[in-house]
Structures are given as C-alpha cells and as structure tokens.
MIKEVO-417378 format. One line per field, with one value per residue: residue number from 1; residue in one letter; y, x, z of N, C-alpha, C in turn. Coordinates in steps of 0.001 Angstrom, whole numbers, plus 500000, padded with zeros to 6 digits. Each point is the difference from the previous one (the first is absolute). Example, Ala and Ser with C-alpha at 12.3 -4.5 7.8 and 13.67 -1.06 7.14 Angstrom:
2
k = c(1:2)
r = c(a:s)
n.yy = c(494310:501050)
n.xx = c(513190:499650)
n.zz = c(507800:499280)
ca.yy = c(501190:501190)
ca.xx = c(499110:500820)
ca.zz = c(500000:500060)
c.yy = c(501200:501090)
c.xx = c(500900:499230)
c.zz = c(500000:500730)
This chain:
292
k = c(1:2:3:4:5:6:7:8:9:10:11:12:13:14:15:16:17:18:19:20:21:22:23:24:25:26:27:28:29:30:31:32:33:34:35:36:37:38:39:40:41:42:43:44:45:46:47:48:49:50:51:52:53:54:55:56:57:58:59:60:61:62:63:64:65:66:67:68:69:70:71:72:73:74:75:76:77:78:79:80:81:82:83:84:85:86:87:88:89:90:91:92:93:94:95:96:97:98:99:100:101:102:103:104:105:106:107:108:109:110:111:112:113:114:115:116:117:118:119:120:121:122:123:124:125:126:127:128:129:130:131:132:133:134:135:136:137:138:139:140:141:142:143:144:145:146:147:148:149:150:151:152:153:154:155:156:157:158:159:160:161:162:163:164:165:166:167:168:169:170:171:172:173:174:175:176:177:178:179:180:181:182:183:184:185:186:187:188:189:190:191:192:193:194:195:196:197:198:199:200:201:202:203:204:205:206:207:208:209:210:211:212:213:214:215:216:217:218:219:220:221:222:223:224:225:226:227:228:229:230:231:232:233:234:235:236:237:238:239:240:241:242:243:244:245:246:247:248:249:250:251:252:253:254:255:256:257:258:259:260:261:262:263:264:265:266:267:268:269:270:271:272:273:274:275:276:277:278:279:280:281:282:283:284:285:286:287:288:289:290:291:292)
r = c(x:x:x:x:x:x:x:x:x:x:x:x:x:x:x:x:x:x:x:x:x:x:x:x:x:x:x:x:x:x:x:x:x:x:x:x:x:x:x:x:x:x:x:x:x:x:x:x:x:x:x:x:x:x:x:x:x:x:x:x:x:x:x:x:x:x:x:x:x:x:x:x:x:x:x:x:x:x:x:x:x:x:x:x:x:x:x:x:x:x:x:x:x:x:x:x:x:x:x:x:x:x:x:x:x:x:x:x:x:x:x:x:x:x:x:x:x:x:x:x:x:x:x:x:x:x:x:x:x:x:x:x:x:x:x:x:x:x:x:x:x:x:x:x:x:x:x:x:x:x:x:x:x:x:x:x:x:x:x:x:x:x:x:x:x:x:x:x:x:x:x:x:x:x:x:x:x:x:x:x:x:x:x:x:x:x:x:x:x:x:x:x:x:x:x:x:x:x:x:x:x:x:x:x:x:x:x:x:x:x:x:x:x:x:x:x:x:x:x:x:x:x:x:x:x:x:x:x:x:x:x:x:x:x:x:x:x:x:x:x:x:x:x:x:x:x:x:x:x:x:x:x:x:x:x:x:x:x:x:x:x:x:x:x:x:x:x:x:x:x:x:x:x:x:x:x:x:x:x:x:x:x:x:x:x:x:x:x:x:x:x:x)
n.yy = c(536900:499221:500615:501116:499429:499632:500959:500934:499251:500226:501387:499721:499902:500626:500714:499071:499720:500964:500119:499355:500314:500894:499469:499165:500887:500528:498834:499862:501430:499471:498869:500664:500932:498911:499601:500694:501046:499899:500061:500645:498617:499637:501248:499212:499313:499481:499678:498599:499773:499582:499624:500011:501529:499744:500251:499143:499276:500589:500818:499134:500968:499396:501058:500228:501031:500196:499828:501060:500395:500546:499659:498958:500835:500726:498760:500099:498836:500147:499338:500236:501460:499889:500792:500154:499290:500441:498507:500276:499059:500296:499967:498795:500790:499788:500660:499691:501239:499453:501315:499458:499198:498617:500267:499613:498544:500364:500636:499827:500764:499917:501307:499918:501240:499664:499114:498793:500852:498944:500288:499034:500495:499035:501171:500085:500043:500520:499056:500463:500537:500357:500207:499445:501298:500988:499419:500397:500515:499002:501092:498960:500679:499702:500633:500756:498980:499773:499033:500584:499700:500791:499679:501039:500012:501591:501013:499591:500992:500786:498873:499166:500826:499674:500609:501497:499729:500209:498755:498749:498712:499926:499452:498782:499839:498530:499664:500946:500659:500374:500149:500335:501221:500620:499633:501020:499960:500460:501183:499545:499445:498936:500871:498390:499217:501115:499614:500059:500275:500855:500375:501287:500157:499609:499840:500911:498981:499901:499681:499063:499576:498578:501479:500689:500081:500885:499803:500980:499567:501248:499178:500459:499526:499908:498812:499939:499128:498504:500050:498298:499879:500662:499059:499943:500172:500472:499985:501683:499458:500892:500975:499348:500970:499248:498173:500836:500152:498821:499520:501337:500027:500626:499710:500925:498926:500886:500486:500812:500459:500339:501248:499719:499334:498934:501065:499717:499360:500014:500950:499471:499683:498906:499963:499189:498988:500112:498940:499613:499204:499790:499498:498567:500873:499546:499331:499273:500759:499587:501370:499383:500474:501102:500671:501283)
n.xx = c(448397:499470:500677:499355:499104:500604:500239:499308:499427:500344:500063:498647:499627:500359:499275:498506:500045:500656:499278:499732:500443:500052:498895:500301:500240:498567:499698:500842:499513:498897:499657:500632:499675:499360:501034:499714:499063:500726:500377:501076:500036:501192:500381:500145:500920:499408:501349:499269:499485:501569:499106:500814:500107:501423:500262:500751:498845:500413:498981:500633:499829:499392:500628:498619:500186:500747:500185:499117:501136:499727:500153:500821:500579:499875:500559:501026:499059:500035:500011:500270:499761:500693:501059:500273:501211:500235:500245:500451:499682:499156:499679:500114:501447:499449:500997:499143:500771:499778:499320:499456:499599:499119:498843:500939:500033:500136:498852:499901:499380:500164:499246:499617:500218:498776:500611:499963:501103:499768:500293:500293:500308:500757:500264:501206:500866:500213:499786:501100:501036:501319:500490:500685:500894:499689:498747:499715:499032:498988:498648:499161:498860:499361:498947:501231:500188:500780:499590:500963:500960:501061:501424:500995:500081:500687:499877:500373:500173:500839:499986:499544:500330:499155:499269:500000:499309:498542:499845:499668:499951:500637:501054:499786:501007:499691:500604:500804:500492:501290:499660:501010:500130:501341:499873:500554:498993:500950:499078:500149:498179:499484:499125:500094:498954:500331:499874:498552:500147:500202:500027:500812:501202:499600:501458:499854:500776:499088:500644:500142:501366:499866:500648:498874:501423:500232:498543:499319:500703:499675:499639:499550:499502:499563:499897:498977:500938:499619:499838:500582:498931:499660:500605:500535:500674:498963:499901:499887:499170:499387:499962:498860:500616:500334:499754:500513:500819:500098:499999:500549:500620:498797:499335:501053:500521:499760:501480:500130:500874:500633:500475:501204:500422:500556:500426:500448:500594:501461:500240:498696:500970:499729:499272:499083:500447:499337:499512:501064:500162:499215:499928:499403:498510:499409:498762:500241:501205:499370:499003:498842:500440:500594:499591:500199)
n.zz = c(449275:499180:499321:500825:499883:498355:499765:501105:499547:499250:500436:500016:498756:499353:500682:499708:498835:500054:501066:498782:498631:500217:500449:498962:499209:500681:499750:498961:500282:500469:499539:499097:500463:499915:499636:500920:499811:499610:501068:499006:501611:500486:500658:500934:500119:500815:499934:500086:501178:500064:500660:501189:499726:500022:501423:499186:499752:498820:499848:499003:499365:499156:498851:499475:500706:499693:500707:500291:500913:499597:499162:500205:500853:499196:498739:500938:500668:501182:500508:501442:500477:498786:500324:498459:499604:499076:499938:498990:499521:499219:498969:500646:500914:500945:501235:500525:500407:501110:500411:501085:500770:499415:501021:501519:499881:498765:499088:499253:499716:498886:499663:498080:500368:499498:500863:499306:499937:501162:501096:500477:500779:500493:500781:500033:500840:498940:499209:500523:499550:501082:498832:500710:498577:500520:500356:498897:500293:500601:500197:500202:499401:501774:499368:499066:501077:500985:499376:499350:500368:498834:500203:499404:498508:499655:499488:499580:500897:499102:499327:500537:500790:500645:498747:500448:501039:499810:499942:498541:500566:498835:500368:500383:500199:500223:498706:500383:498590:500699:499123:500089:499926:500136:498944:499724:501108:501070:499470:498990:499967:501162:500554:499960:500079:499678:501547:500298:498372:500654:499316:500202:499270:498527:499753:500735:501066:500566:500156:500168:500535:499245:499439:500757:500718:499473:500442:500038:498356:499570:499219:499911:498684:500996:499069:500269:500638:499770:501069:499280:500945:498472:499354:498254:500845:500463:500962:500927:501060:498911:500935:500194:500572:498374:500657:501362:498972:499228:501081:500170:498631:499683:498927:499755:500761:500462:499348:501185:499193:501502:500656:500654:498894:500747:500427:501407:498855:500601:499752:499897:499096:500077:500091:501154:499550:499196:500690:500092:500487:499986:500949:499327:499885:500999:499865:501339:499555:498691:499876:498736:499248:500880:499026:500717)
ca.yy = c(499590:498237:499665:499814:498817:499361:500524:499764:498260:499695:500180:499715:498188:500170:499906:498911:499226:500223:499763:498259:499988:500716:499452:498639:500199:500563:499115:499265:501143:500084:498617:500048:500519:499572:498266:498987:500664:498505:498863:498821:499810:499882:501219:500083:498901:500311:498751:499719:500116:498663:499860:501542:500679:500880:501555:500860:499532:500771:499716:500072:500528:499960:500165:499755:501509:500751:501339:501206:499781:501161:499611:499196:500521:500062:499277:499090:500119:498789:499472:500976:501029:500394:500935:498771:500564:499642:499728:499926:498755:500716:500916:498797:499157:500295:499414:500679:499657:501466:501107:499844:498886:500059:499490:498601:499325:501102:499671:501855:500093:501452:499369:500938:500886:499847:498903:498977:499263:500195:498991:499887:499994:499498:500134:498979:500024:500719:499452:500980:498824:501265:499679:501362:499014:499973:499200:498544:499295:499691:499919:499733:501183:499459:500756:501257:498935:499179:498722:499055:500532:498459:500261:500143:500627:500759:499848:500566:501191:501199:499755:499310:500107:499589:501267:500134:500805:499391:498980:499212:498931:499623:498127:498681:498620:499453:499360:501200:499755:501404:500951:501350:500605:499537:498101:499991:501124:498701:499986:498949:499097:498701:498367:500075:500088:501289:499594:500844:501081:500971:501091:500421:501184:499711:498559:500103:499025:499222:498592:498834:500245:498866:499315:501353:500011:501629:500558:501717:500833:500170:499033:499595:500941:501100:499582:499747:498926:500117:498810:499129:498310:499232:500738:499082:498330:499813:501281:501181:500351:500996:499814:500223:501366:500318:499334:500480:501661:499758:500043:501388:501325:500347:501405:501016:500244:501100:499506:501210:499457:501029:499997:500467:498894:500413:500031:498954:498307:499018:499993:499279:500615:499388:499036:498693:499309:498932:498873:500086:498821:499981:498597:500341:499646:499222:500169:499883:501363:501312:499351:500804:501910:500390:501385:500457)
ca.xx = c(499777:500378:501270:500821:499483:500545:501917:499969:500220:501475:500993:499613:500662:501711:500420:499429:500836:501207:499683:499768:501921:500855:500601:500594:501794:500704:500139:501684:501239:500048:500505:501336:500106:499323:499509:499639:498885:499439:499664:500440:501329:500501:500719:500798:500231:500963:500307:499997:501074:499105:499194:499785:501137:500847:499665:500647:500315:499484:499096:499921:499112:500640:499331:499806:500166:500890:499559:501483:499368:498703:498200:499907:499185:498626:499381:500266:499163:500586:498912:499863:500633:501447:501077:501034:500911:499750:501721:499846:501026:500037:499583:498571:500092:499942:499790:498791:499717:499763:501127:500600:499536:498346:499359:499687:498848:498882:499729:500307:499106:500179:499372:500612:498732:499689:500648:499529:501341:500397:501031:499903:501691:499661:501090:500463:500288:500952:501395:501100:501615:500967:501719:500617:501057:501182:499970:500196:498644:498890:499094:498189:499420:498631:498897:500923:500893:501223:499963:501591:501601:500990:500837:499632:501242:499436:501322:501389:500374:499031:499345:498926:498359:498453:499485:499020:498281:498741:499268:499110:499808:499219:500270:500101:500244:500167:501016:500447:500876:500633:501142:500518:501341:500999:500396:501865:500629:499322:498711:498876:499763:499439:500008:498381:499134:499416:498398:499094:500010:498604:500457:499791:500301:500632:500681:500093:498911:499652:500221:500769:501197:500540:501533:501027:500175:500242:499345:500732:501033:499902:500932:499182:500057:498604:499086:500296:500028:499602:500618:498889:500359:500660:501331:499483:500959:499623:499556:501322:500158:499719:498538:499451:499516:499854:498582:498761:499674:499344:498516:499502:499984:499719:500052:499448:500754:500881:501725:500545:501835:500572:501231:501185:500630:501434:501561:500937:499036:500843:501107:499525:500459:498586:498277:500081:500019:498567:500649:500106:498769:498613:499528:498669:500054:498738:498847:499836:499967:500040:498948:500562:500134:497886:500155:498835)
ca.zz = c(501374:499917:499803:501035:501034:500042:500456:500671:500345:499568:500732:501518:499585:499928:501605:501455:499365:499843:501156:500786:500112:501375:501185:499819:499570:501837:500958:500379:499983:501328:501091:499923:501190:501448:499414:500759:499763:499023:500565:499296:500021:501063:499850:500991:500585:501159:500759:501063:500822:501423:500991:500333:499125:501091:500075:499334:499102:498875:499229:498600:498779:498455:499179:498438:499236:500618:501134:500999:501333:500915:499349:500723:501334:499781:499884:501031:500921:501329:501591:500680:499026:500841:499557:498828:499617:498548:498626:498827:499749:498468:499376:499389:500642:501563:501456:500962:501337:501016:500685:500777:499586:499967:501191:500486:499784:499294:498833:499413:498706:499109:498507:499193:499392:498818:499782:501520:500293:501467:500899:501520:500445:501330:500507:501101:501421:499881:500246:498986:500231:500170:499917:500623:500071:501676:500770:498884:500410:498940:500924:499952:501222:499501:500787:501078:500403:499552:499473:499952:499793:499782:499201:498435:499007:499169:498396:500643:499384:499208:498802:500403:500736:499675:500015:501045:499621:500181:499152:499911:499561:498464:499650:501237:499375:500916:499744:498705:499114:499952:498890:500012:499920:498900:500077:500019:501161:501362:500326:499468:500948:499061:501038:500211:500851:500797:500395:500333:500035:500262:499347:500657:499305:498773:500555:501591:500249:501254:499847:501129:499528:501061:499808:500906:501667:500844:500598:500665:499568:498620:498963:498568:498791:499974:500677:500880:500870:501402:500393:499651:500206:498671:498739:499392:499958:501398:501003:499853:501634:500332:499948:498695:499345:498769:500108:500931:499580:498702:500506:500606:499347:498484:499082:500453:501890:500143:500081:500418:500319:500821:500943:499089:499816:501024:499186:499344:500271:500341:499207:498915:498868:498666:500190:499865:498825:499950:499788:498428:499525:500550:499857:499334:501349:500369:499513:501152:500425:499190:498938:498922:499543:499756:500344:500639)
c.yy = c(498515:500268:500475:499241:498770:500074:499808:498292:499796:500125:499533:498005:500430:500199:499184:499015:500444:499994:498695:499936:500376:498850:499036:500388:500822:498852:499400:501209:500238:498858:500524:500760:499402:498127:499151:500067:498968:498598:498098:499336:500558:501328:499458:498300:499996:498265:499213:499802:498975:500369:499397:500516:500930:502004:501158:499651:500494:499072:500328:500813:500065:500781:499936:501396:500864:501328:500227:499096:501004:499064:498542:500179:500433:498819:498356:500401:499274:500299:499408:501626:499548:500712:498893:500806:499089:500297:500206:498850:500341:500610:499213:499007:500845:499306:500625:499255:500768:500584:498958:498202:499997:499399:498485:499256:500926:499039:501004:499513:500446:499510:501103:500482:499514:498588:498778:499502:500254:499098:500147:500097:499075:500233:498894:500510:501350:500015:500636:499219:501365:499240:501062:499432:500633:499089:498221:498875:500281:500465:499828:500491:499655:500854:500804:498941:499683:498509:499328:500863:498975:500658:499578:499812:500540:500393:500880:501173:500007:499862:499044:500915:500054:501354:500147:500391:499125:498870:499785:498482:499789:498694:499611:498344:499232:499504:500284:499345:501248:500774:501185:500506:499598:498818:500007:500656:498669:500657:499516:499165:498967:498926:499839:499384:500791:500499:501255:501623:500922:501622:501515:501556:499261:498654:499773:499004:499850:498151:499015:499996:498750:499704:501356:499407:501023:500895:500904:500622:500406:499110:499845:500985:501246:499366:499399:498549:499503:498069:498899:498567:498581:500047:498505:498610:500106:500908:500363:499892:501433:500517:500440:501499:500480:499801:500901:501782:499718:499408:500536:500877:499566:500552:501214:500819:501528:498911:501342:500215:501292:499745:499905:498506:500335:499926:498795:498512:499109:500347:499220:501341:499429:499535:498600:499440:498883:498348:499556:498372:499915:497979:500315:499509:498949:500523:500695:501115:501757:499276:500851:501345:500165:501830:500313:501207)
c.xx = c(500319:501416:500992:499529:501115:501441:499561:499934:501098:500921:499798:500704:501460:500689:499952:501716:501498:499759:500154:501541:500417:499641:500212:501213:501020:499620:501214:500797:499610:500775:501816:499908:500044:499929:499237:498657:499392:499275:499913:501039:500502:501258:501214:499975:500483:500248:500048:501161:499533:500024:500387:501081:500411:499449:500343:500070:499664:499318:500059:499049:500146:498119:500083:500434:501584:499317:500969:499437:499181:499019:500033:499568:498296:498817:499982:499311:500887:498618:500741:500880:501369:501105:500739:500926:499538:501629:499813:501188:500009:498312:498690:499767:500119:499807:499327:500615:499671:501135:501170:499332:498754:500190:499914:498807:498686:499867:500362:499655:500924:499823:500056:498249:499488:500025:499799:501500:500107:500532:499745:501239:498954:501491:500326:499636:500836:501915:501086:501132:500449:501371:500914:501679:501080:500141:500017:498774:499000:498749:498875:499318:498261:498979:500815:500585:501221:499996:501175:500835:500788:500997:500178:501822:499356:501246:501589:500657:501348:499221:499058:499079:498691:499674:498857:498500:499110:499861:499273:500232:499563:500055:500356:500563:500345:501235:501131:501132:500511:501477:500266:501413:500644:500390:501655:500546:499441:498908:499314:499664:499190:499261:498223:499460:499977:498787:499602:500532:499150:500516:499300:500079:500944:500754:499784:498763:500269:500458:500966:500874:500746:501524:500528:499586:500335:498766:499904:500910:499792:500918:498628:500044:498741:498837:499763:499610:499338:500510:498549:500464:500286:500697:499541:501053:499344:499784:501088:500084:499909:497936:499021:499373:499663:498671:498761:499899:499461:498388:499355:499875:499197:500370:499773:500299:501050:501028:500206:501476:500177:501585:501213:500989:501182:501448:500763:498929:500643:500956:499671:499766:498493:499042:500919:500065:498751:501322:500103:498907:498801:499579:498675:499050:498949:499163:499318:500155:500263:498584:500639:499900:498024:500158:498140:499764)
c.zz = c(500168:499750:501362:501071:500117:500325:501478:501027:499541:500917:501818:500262:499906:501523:500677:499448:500883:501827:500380:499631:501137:501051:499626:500226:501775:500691:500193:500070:501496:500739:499755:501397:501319:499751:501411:499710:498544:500737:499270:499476:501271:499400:501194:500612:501813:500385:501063:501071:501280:501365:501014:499502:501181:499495:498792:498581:498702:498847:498360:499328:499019:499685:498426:499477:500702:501110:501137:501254:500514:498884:500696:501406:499608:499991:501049:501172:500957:501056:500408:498959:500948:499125:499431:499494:498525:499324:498995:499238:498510:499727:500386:501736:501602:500912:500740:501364:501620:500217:501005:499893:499859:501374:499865:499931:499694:498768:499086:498200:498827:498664:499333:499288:498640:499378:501049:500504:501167:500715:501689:500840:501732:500752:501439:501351:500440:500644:499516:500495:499953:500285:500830:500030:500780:500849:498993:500785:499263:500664:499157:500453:498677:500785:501261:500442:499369:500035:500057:499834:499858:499130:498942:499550:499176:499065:500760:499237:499482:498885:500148:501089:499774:500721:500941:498842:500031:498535:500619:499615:498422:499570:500664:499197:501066:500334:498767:499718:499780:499098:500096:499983:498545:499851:499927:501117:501195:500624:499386:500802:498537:500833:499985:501328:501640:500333:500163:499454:499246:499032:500358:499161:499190:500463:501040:500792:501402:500222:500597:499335:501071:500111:500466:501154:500349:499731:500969:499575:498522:499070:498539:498971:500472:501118:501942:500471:500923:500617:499757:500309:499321:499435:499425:500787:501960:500983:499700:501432:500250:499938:498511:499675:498963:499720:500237:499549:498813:500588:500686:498990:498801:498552:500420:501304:499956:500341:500644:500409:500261:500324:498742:500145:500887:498451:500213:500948:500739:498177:498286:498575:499000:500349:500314:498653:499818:499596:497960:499790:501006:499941:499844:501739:500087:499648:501225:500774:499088:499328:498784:499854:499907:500174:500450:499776)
C-alpha cells in the first residue's frame, strides 16, 4: 500500500511539472500568431504628416511584421470611420489612403490596434487643382469654388503628353534643379533654378517656367507650366501664377488632369528648349531649396 502511495505522487508531480512546461514553451507559439498581442514594442509605425495636409494626402505605414492587406484593414483604426484604399509598396510598407478624399477642414484620427502608433491628419480647405489640357488651363477650386484660372503649357504630343487621372501633391521644392532625358538627344534638359515646383506623378511637376512665352500651347517634357514673375536675371512681365499656386496648394492637394492634348501646336516638332545657361540669381528674388 506505501509503495503505491508513492508511484502515485510521483506521477501527480510528473504532471503538475510537465503543465508548468507547456505553458512556458505556448507562450511564444502563440505571440508568432498575433505579434501585436505582445504588447511589446511598437508592431506598426505610421508617419507623420504636415499640417494642414491636402485632401489627398496618403498616409505611410511601416510595419515590424510582413502582413496582408486584409490583416492590415483589421488592425487599422481611423475616426472619423471612413472607406481606404490600402497600397501595398512591399512587404513592410503602405499607403493608406481614402476612397475618394478625407473630409475638408476635418481632423481625422488613425491608429494601429495593439500598439501606441498614431497620427493626426488636419485637412485643408479642400483645395484641388484640375488641369484641363484641351483647353491647356489651370483651375483652383476651394470649398467646391472656383478660386483661379490661369493658363498653362503642358507636354506636347506624341511623346511628351501629361497623362490624364487623379494625384496627389508628394514633393514641393522651392527652387529646383532639373535633369532629364537623353544627354545625346536635344531632349535632354539641364536647367536650374526652376521655381515653385510642386511634384505631382513621378518627374512630373507643377512649376514656373520663366523662359516659355508660348503659354496656351502644349511645349513641355510632361510637366506642366506655369507663367512667373521671376527668372534668375529679373522680372518675366509675366504674372506671378507659379507664386500663387505654390501658396494655395499643399502636401497632398488632389493634381486632377482631364480632357485631350490638341494634335497640332502651331506645327512645333520638340518641347521648348530649357535655356542652355541659367544666370546665377538674387538673393532678393529666389530663396533657398526647401522641400515640403
């Protein structure tokens, strides 16, 4: 009888024992499932963004774990609820942005489940810019309003046109330094202090152009033109439109480019030519390079 008293403890200790194993050893076969559920450590980064941020402006997510976009929709909160289109940039990397835009002068919340990574979006005025290159004009349109109109140069067909569809504002330089094309072909360009430009879809920029006088006529590599009361050697006698859309538009400003480039331009075979030397300019009228 003593001797099975003792097998029996034996084996009641051999269990409590191999019980306290098991949940040491299911506590990290669980967090592999669910890393936010650790609550240790930050699972998701979201980047800041400045204030006020145009309607459209997308919101960075970097996370610590590779995930799908449906587990990212899961674990992403917004206030006010609103309908997001979710990018996938790689495996570590996303654009959060709305269906259609976030709401005018709103606040708008969004933060990552499990995690203290959050951000504030302070939207503008709802300001959008509509390129329209049939007509090769420029429209400002503030709280539904039309704000400004102003002619434009947009890329000259067939191999330069500035593509249609919905942007977004991503880089702003005040004072640009512009490279491109083939350096053995006469589309190569080279020219610097190129004011107020505003980038829109990849090369493609919003920006003053003080050495085109044919305004209202497609002549650029893509981008689009605009007339500026500076050039580095003095006024252009043309109005300052480059000035007053770089101080209307944000990060983030819907770029909306409609309508159909005109076929013939006045017979122009190449893009205007950017001036082959650039005088260095005043202090007085270019500040330095500042991106936004």
């Amino acid at each position: 009888m003593k001797h099975h008293w003792r097998i029996a403890l034996l084996i009641i200790t051999s269990l409590a024992s191999l019980s306290v194993i098991g949940v040491a050893l299911g506590q990290p076969h669980q967090a592999h499932g669910d890393p936010a559920s650790l609550g240790r450590g930050l699972t998701a980064r979201l980047a800041p963004v400045t204030n006020p941020a145009g309607i459209d402006e997308p919101l960075h997510l970097t996370t610590a774990y590779a995930r799908s976009i449906k587990n990212v929709r899961q674990h992403l909160r917004v206030s006010p609820s609103l309908p997001l289109r979710i990018r996938q940039v790689d495996s570590h990397h996303y654009l959060i942005m709305p269906r259609y835009f976030w709401p005018a002068k709103s606040l708008i919340a969004l933060s990552w489940k499990g995690s203290p990574a959050s951000t504030i979006l302070h939207t503008d005025n709802g300001r959008e810019i509509v390129i329209n290159l049939s007509r090769q004009n420029l429209t400002a349109w503030e709280n539904g309003s039309v704000t400004r109109t102003m002619t434009i140069s947009t890329g000259l067909p067939p191999r330069w046109v500035t593509p249609t569809g919905t942007y977004w504002i991503y880089k702003r330089v005040e004072d640009d330094h512009m490279i491109g094309g083939d350096p053995h072909t006469p589309d190569h360009w080279d020219v610097d202090h190129v004011p107020y430009a505003q980038y829109f879809n990849g090369a493609i920029a919003l920006h003053g152009a003080w050495w085109n006088h044919h305004f209202g006529q497609p002549v650029s590599h893509g981008c689009i033109q605009l007339p500026t009361a500076e050039s580095p050697s003095g006024p252009t006698g043309d109005p300052p439109d480059a000035l007053w859309l770089w101080r209307f538009a944000d990060m983030g400003t819907p770029v909306i480019v409609t309508g159909r480039t005109p076929d013939k331009t006045n017979e122009a075979k190449t893009p205007l030519p950017y001036p082959p030397d650039s005088p260095v300019p005043t202090p007085a009228r270019f500040g330095a390079s500042s991106n936004r």
